[in-house]
Backbone bond lengths (Angstrom), bond angles and torsions (degrees), N, CA, C in turn:
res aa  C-N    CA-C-N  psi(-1)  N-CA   C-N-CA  omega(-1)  CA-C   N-CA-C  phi
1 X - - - 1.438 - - 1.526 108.59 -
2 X 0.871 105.12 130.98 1.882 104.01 -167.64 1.893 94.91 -93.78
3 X 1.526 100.81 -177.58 1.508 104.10 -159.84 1.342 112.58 -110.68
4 X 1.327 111.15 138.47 1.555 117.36 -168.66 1.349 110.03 -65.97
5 X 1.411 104.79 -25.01 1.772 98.52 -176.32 1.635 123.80 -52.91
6 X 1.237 112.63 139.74 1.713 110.35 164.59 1.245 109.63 -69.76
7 X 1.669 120.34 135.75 1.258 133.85 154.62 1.627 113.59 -78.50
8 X 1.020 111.25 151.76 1.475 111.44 -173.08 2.122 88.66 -131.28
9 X 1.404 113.81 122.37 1.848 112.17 163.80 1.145 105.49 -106.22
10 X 1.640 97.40 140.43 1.566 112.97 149.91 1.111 124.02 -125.72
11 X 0.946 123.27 -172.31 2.030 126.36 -176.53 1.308 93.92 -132.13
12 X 1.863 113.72 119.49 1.252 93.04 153.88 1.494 112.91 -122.02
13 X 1.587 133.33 -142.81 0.995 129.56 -154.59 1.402 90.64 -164.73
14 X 1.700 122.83 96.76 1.126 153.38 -173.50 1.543 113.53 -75.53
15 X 1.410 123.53 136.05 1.234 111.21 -168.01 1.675 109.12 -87.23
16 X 1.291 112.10 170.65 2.241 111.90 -175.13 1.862 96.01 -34.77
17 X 1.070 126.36 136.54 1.367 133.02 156.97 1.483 113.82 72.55
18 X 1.062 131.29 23.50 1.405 158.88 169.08 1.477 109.10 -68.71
19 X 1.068 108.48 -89.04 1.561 112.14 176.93 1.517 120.99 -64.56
20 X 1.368 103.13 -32.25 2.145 98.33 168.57 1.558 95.47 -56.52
21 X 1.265 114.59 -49.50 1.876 109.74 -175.71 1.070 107.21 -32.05
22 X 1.529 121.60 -75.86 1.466 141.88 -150.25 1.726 105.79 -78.99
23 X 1.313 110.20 -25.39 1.709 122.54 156.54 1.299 117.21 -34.54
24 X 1.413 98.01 -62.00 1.672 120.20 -151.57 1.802 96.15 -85.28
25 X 1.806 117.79 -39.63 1.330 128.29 157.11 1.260 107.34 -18.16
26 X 1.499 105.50 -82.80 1.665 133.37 -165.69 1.941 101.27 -50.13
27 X 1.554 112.20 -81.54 1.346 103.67 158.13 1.402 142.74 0.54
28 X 1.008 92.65 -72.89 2.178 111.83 174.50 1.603 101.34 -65.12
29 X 1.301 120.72 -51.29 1.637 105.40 -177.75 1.526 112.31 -101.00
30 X 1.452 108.89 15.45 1.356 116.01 162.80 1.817 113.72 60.41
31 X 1.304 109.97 45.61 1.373 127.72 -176.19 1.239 109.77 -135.86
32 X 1.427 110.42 153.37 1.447 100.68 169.72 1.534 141.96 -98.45
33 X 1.423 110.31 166.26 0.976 121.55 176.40 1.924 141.22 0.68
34 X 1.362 88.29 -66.73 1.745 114.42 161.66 0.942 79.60 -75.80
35 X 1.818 139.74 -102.77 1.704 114.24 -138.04 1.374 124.50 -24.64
36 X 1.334 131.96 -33.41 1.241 128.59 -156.87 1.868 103.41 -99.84
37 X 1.252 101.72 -24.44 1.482 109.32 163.79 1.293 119.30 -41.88
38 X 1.983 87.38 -72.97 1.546 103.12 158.20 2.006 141.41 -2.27
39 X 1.691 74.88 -94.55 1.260 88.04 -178.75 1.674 108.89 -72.81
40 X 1.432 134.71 15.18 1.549 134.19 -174.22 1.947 76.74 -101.47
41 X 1.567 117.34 -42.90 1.993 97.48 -148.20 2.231 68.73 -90.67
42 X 0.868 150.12 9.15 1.643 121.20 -178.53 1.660 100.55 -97.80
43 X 2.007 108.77 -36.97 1.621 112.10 177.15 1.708 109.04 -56.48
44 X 1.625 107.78 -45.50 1.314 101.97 -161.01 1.663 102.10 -69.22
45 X 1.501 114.82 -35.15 1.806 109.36 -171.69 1.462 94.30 -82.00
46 X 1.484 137.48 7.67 1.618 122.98 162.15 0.972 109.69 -93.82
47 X 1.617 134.73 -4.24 1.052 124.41 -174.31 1.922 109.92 -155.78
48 X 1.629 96.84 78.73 1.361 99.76 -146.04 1.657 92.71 -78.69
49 X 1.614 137.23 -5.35 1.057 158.28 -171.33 1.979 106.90 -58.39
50 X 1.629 89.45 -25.72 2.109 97.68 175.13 1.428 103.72 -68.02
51 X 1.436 101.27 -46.12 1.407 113.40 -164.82 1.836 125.87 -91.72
52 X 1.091 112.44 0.79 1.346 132.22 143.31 1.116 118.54 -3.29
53 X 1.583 128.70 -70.38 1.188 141.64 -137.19 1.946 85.67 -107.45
54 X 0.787 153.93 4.11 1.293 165.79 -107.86 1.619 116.68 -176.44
55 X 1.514 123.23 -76.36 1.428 139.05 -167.49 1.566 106.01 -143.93
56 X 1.329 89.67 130.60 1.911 109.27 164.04 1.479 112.21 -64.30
57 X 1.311 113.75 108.80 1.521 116.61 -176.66 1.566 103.64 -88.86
58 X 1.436 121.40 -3.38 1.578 111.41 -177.58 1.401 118.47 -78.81
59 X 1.361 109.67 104.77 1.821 88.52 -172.71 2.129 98.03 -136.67
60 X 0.495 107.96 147.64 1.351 131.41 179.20 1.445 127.85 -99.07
61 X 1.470 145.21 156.00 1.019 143.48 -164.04 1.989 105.12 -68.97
62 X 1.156 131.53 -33.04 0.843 142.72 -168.92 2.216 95.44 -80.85
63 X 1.517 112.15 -39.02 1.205 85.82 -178.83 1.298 92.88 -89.06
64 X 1.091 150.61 -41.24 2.002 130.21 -176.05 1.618 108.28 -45.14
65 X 1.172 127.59 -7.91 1.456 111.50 179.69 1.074 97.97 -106.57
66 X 1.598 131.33 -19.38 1.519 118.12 177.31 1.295 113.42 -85.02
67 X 1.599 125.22 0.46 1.013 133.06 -166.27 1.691 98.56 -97.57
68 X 1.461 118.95 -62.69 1.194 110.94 139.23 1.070 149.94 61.53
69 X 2.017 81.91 -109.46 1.529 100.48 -170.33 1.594 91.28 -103.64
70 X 1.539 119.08 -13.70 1.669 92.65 176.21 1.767 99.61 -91.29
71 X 1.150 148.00 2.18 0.958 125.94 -168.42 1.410 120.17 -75.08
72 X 1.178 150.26 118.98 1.960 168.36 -172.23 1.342 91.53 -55.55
C-alpha cells in the first residue's frame, strides 16, 4: 500500500565533493541516495540548534507565505 503523504521536490545544487560524500554514505549502509538526503534535511530540521550559528530558525506563519511567494 503506498503512502498517503505528499512529497514535495526540489533541485538543489551541491557544493565540489558533496554528493561523492553522501554517495559513498548511501554505499556503506547500502541505501539510497535520497534516503540519506532525507534523513541529513529531517536530522538538521530536528535539531535546528547545529545550525544556529548560520540561519534564523524563528519563522512564523506570516514568514512561510512570504517565503512562498518569493521563492524561484
Amino acid at each position: 500500500m503506498g503512502s498517503s503523504r505528499t512529497k514535495d521536490r526540489i533541485t538543489v545544487t551541491l557544493a565540489d565533493g558533496h554528493r561523492q560524500t553522501l554517495e559513498k554514505i548511501a554505499r556503506k549502509n547500502k541505501v539510497k541516495l535520497a534516503f540519506v538526503v532525507r534523513l541529513a534535511v529531517a536530522e538538521f530540521l530536528a535539531n535546528p540548534q547545529r545550525g544556529e550559528a548560520l540561519l534564523d530558525f524563528s519563522i512564523d506563519d506570516n514568514d512561510a507565505r512570504h517565503a512562498e511567494s518569493t521563492d524561484g
